[in-house]
N, C-alpha and C positions, 0 to 999 in steps of 0.2 A: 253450221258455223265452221269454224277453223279446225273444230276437231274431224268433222267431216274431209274437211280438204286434206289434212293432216292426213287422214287414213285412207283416202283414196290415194294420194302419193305415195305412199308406204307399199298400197296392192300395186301400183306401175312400176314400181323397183323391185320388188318381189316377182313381178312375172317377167322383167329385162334379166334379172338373174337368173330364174330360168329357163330363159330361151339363150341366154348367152351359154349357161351349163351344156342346153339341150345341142347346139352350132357346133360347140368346139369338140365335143364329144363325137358328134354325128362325123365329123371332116377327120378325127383321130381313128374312129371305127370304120370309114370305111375301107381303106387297103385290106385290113382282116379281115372284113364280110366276105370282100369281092377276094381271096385269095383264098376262100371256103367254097368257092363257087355259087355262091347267094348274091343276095341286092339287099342294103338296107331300106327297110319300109318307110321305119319312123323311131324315133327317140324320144323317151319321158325323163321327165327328171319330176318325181311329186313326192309328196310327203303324207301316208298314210298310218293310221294308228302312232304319229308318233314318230315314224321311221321314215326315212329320205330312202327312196328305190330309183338307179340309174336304171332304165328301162331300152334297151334296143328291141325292135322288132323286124325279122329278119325272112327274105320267103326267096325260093328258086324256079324257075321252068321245073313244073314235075309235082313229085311231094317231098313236102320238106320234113326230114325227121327229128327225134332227139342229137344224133352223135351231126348235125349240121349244127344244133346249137353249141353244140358240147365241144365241134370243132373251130372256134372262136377264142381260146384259151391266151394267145399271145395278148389278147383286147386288156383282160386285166391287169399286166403288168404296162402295159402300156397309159394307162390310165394312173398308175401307180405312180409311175416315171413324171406323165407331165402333170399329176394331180390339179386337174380344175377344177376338184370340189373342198371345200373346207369342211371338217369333219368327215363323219364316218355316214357311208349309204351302203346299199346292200347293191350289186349288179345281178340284173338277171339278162340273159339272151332269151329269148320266144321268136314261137312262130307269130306270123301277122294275122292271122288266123285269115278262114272264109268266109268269116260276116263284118271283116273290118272298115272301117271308114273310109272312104276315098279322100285323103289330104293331100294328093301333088299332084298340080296338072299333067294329065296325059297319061295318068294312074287306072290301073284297070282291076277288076279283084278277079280273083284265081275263075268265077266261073263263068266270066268272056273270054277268058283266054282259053284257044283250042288249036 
């Protein structure tokens, strides 16, 4: 019935909210990725246990270590500055790891590339 309808409209605005999080975020982080020497992967923005997690995941030609994530530090205040999230989330940087998903056309995971 309507309540139905009702809450399937509720879940298409809840996921346009977060992909519009996930866009504006991704086009703010990447000058900082690509000036760490990385490529951004992919961006989350979910909500687990509770808690909202901005999510980048971030990878280079080579191996990517801690102090490449670690060297991403302007990201946060920069997110501060244009705040596109309401309320409070936690940011993390990560690797993309080497069992990750292929999401973007012409995306390759770390072990075709040689």
């Amino acid at each position: 019935g309507l309540t139905t309808v009702g809450q399937r409209g509720a879940h298409c605005s809840w996921r346009f909210l977060t992909w519009q999080v996930t866009e504006m975020a991704a086009q703010l982080a990447q000058p900082f990725v690509e000036a760490a020497g990385c490529s951004l992967w992919d961006v989350e923005y979910v909500k687990e246990a509770g808690e909202w997690y901005l999510r980048f995941y971030i990878d280079k030609e080579g191996a990517l270590s801690i102090n490449d994530c670690e060297a991403v530090p302007a990201l946060s205040d920069a997110l501060d500055e244009a705040d596109p999230i309401e309320g409070s989330y936690t940011l993390e940087v990560s690797s993309a790891g080497a069992d990750r998903a292929l999401k973007k056309p012409g995306s390759t995971s770390p072990s075709s590339r040689a």
